[in-house]
N, C-alpha and C positions, 0 to 999 in steps of 0.2 A: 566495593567489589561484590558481584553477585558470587552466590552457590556455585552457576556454572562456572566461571570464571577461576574460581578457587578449584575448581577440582580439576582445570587444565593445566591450572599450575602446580598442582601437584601432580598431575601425569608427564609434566615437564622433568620433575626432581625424579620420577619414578626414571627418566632415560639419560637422567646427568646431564641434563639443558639449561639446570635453573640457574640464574647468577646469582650474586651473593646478596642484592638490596631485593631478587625474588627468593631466595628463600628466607628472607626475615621478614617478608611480606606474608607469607604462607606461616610464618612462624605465628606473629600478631594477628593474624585471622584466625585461625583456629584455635586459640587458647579463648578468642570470645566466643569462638562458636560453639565452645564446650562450657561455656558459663551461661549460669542460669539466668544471671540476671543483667545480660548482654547477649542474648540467645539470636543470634543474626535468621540463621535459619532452621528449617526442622530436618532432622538427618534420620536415616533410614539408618540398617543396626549397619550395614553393611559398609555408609558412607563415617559412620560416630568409629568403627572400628581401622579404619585408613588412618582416621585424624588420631585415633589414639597411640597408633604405632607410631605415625611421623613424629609426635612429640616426643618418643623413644629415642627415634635415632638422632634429633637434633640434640636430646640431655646426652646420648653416648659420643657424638660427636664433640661435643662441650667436654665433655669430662676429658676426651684423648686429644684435643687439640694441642699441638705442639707450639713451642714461643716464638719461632721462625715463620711468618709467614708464607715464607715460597713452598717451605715444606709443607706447610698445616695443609696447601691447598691441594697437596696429593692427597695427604693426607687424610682430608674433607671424604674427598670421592671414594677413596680406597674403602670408608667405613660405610660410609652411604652407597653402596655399590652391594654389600653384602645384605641391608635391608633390604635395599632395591628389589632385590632376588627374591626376598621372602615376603614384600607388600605385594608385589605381582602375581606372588603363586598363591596368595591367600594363607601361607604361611605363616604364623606370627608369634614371637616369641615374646614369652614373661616371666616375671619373676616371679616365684613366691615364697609364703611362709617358710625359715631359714636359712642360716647363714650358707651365703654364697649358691641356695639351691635353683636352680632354672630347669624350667620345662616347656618344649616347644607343642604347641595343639592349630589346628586349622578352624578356619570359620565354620565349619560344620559342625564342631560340638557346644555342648550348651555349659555355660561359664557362669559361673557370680561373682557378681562386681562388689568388692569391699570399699569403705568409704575412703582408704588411703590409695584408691586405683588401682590395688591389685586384682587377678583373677583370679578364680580359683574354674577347673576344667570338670562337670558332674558327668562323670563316667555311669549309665541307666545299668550297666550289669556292676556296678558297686554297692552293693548292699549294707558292706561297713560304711560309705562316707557320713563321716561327722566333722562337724567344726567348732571351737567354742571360741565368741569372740566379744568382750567387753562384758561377758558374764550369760551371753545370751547361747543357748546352746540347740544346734540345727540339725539335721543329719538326711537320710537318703532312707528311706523304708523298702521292705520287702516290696511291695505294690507301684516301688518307682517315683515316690510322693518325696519333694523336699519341706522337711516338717519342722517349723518354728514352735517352739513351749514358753508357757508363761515365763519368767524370771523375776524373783524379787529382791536377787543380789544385781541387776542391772545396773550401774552405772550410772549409763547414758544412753539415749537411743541413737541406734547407727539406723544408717539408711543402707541397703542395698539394691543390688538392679539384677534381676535374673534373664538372663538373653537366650534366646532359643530360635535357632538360626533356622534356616528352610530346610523342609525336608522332614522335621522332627518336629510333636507336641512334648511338654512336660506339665508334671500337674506339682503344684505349690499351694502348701498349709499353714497360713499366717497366725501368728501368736495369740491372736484372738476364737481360734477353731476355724476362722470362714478358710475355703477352696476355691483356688485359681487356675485352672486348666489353659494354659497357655497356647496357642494355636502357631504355627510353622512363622517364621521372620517375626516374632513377638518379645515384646521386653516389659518387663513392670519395673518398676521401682518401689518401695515402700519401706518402714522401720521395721526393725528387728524384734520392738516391743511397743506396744501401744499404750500410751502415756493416761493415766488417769486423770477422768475432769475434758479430754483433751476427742476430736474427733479423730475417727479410723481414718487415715488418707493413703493413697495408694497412687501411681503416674501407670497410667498404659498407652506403649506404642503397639497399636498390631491389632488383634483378635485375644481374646479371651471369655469362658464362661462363668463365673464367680455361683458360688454358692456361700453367703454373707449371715453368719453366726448371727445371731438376733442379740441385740444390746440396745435396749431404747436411752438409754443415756448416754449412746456414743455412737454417733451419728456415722455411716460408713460412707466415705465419697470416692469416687472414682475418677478422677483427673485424664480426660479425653481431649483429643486435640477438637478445639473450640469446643467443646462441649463437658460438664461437670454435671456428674449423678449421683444423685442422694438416697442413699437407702437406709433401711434398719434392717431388715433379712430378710433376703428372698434369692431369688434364682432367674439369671439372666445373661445374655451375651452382647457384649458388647464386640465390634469394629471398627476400629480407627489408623488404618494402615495411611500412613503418611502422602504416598499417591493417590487415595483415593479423594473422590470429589466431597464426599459425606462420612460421617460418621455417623452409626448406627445401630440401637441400642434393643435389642429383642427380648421382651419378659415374658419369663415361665411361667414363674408364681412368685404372689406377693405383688408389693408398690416402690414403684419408681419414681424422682423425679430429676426432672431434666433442666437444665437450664444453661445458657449459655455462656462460657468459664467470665464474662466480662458483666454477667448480672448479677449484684449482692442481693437484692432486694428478690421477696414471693412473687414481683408480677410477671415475673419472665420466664418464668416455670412451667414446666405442663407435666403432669402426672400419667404415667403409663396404666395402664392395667395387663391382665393375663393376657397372652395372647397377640397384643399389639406392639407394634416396631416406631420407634422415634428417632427422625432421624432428621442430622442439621447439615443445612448446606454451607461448606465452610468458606464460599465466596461471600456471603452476607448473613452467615450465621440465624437465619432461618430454621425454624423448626416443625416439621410434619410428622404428624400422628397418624399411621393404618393400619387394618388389620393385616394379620399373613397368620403363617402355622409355623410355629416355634422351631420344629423339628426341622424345618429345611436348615436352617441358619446354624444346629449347633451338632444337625450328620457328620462334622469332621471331627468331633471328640470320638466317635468311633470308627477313624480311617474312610468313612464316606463320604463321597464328593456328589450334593446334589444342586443342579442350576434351576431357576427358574425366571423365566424370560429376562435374562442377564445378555447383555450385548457381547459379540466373540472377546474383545480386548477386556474388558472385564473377567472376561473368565480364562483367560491367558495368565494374567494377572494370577489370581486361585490357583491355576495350575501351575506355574513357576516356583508357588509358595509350598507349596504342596510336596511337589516330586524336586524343589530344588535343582531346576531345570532353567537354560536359558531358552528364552519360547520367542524367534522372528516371527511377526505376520510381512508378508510379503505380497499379499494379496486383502488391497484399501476396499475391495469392494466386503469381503466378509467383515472389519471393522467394529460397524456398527449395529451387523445382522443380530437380534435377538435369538436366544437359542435357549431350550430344555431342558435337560438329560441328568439322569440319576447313574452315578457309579458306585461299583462296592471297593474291596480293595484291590487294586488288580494294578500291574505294571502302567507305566508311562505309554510305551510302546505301544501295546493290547487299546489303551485308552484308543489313542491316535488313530489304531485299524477301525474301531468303531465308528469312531469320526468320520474318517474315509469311507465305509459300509453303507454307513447310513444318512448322513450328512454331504459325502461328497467331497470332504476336504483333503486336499492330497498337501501328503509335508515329506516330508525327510529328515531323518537324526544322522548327524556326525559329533560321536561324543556328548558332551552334557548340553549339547544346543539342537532344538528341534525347529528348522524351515518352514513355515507357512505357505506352499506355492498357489 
């Protein structure tokens, strides 16, 4: 079964179409697709957070199924009728820490993923959030920073995923001191405590700019889709959004190296310097080295949006992530067109007049989706 495939069959179960050998078909696909070491395909945060509720309502389902068959099968629907409602609206409900406690939150706000698959929902005007979990103690600072501390009653190291949906950046302070400024549709994953003897490793879907504590005995890598980066400290951004054709690695300061996640060996490597962008094409894992200027690439850590000779769907793209906007082009002839433009922080809306002013491009908004005509 491919990706797409799977997710018509899940838009199938989303209007009560599915039969019973498709929804255990839908069942065993997505429990591999959420396994690491059966990972079918690469999921966007927005396609990992469908599969994660569907596994919801097929355990609530399970648990309320009744001994009768004839009945179970109202029964079935009646329960799955009420996810239904809440997977289509982006609605989604979890469980968390205490007995019997539940709280419903939407895909707009930004969650942490605990290693027993709960979430937890990080409210930016929460100034108390703290958590302490397996010894390791985390919390929410005045400045909006989720901030991990050493621990040497630690246990064990957990793994977490911090998700930050469109619309919104967050910045995260890993246990070793380094900063990770998360960019709009972005996720990392990494431990809770960094293991002595052991390298710094971290997973990123999305955008993010790392600023990487200096530890020469413990080597910091950055796990990018087809592409793995090695550092000891410095300052850099990385992008790796799932749609995209490249991932692409921009350094500030300090040394990079780059190599492709299937090369163990130094000859596959290429070393960045200040200043320069590496970037690998993920159809044959290729890698190109050029110059550019830093500061275009990491203007969105303060609310600015700036292009340079970026094609219009690329930069639909950007802006979708950005203002958390559904963006049609409806017009194949802009597509391909290369285009400019530096923005500060200004509305959606406002953006699009500009477009229109100065570009030409005529759209229209109904609701969260803006027309390309």
């Amino acid at each position: 079964m491919t990706k797409s495939e799977f997710f018509d069959l899940l838009e199938k179960f989303e209007k009560g179409t599915c039969s019973t050998s498709e929804v255990k078909l839908l069942k065993h696909y997505c429990e591999k697709a959420q396994t690491k070491e059966e990972s079918l395909w690469q999921l966007s945060n927005k396609e990992a957070v469908k599969i994660r509720l569907f596994k919801r309502i097929l355990k609530t389902i399970e648990d309320q199924k009744p001994k009768q068959q004839s009945i179970g099968k109202r029964r079935y629907w009646s329960i799955a009728a009420v996810f239904i409602i809440l997977l289509g609206s982006g609605v989604l409900l979890k469980q968390f820490f205490g007995e019997g406690e539940h709280r419903v939150f939407t895909e707009d706000q930004i969650t942490l993923e605990l290693p027993n698959g709960e979430l937890k929902v990080i409210e930016k005007s929460d100034s108390n959030y703290s958590l302490t979990s397996n010894g390791s103690v985390h919390k929410l600072n005045n400045s909006q920073t989720l901030i991990y501390h050493e621990s040497e009653n630690s246990k064990a190291v957990e793994y977490h995923t911090l998700n930050v949906p469109y619309g919104k950046t967050f910045k995260l302070q890993l246990a070793d001191g380094s900063k990770v400024h998360l960019n709009a549709g972005s996720s990392i994953k990494y431990p809770s405590q960094f293991r002595e003897g052991k390298n710094r490793e971290v997973t990123l879907k999305g955008e993010a700019f790392f600023e990487v504590a200096h530890d020469s005995l413990h080597p910091f890598l950055v796990n990018a889709d087809h592409l793995q980066i090695s550092v000891l400290g410095t300052k850099f951004n990385v992008q790796s959004y799932i749609e995209d054709k490249t991932t692409d690695v921009v350094l500030v300061e300090g040394a990079v190296a780059l190599s492709p996640n299937e090369i163990s060996d130094t000859k596959g490597r290429f070393i960045l310097s200040p200043g320069e962008m590496g970037s690998i094409m993920k159809d044959n894992n290729r890698i190109a080295i050029t110059e550019t200027t830093p500061d275009i690439y990491i203007s969105w850590m303060e609310g600015r949006l700036v292009f340079r000779e970026i094609s219009f769907n690329n930069m639909i793209k950007k802006l979708e992530r950005h203002y958390d906007k559904t963006i049609i082009n409806n017009n194949e002839l802009l597509a391909k067109e290369k285009f400019s433009a530096s923005f500060g922080k200004i509305e959606v809306t406002k953006l699009f007049e500009s477009l229109k002013k100065y570009h030409g491009i005529n759209y229209t908004a109904s609701g969260d989706t803006i027309y390309i005509n």
